[in-house]
N, C-alpha and C positions, 0 to 999 in steps of 0.2 A: 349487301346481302350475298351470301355463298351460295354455290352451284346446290347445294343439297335445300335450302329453302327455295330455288326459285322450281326443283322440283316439285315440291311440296305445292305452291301458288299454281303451277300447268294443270297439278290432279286436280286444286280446287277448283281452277279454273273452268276444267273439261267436266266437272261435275262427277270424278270419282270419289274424291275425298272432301270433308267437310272443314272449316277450318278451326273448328275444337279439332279436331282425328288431327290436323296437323301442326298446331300449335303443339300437340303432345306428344307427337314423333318428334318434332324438334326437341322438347326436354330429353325425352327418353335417351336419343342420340347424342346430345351433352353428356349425358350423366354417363353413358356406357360405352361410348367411342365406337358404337357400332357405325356400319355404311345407315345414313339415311333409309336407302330404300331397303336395304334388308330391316330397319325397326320396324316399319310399316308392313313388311310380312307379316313378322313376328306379334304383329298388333293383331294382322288381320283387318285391317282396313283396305288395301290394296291385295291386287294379284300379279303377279310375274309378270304377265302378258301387259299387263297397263304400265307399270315400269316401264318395259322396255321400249314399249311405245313410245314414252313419254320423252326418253333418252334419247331414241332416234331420232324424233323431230327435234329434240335439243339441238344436236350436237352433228346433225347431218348424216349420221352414218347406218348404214344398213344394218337388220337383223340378220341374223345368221342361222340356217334351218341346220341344227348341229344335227340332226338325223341323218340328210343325206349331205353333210362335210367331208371331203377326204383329207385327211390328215394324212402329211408326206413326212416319210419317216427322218429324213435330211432335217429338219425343221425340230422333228424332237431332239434331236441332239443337242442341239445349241443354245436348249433350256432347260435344268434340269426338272424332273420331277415336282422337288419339293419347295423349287423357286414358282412353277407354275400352278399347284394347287393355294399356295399360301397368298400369290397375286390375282388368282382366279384370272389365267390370260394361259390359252390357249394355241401355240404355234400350229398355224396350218399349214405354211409353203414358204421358199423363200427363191429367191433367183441373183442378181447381178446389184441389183438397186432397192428392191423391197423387200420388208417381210411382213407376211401375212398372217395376223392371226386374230383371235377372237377375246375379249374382253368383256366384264361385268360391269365395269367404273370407267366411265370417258373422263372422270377425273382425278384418275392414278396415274397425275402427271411424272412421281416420280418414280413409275413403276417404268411407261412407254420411254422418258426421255434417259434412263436406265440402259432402258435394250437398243434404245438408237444409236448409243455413243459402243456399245459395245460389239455392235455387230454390222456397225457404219452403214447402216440400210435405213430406208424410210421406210419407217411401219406404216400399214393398210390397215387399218381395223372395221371390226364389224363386232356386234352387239350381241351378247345373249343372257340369257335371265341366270343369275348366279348360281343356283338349284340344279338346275340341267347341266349347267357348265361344269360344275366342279364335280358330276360324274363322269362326263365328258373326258375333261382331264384325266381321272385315276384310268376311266376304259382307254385310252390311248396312250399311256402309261402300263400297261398291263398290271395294274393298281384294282382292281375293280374286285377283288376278293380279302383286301386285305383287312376290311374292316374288324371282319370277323378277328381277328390275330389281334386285336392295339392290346396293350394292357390293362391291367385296373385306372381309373381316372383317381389321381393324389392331389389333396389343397396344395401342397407342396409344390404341385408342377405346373403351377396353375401360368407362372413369367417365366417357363422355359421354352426353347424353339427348338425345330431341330437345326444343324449345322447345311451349308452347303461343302460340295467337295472343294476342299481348298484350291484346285485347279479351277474351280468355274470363275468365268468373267463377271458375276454378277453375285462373289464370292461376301461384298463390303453388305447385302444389301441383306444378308442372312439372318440380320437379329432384327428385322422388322415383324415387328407381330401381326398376326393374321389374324382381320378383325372381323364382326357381321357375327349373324345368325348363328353360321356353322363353325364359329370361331375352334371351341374345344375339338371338336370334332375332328378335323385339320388338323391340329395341334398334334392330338393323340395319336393319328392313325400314320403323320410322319414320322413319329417317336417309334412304333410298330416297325415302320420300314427302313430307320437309316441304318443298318446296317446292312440288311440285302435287297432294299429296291434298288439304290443308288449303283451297287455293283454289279444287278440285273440289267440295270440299265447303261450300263459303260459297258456291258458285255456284248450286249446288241451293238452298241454304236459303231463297234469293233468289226463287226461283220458288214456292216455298210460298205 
């Protein structure tokens, strides 16, 4: 049994979800390769808040009040933009031995053991509901307007990504598609900005 059904067994468990609601999230996430707990939004059987719950007690790790997080600008640099909206993982701080940041999926093993090898730090994680997160992301990104700007949506671009800078250390992990709820979404709005968020944002890091 995979981490995303024994999700599903905690909700019926705790009496959120029923287990027709999650027999059919499990098809649904077959058929669509979406994250488990974002089909279960998307169904409307569950809520954010009960995910993450659910997660935490999983997986031991704290939630994270991304309201009052401070996000240390040292920590944005060493991920770019378009690696962290498409991973939905969050840099908060980093120091000597850790780095600290916030996460949707305690089972984007090959997202965390990605950024271990590359920045030789043990990550710290903490939890937060995808939704919040990935505005989170674009406002500490200085991203938070750009929706407005993405293009027209094309059947055509439906298996495209955008690029990372070819200097980033997590430059191999670029054609991983970004999957869930707000899959196009994502998609589109890094398509909007590779061209001047990525050198908005080398251009801060500069001044660091």
């Amino acid at each position: 049994m995979n981490g995303y059904q024994r999700l599903g067994d905690w909700l019926v468990q705790k009496g959120h979800l029923t287990e027709t609601q999650r027999d059919r999230a499990i098809a649904t996430q077959k058929e669509s390769g979406a994250r488990f707990g974002e089909v279960l939004l998307a169904l409307g059987f569950v809520s954010e808040k009960e995910i993450c719950l659910c997660l935490s007690e999983q997986y031991d790790l704290p939630i994270c009040n991304l309201t009052e997080a401070r996000v240390s600008p040292e920590a944005l640099t060493l991920v770019t933009p378009t690696f962290a909206l498409s991973s939905l993982l969050l840099p908060l701080s980093i120091n000597e031995t850790e780095f600290h940041c916030v996460i949707a999926d305690p089972l984007a093993i090959g997202v965390t053991d990605e950024l271990t090898k590359a920045l030789h730090r043990r990550l710290v994680l903490s939890l937060a509901g995808s939704r919040e997160l990935y505005e989170k992301i674009a406002l500490s990104y200085g991203l938070a307007e750009a929706r407005i700007h993405a293009p027209a949506r094309q059947e055509s671009e439906r298996e495209s990504t955008a690029p990372l800078p070819p200097s980033s250390p997590l430059n191999r992990m670029a054609t991983k598609k970004a999957r869930g709820l707000e899959q196009e979404d994502r998609r589109y709005l890094l398509a909007a900005l590779s061209a001047v968020a990525e050198s908005s944002w080398e251009a801060k890091a500069d001044t660091l």
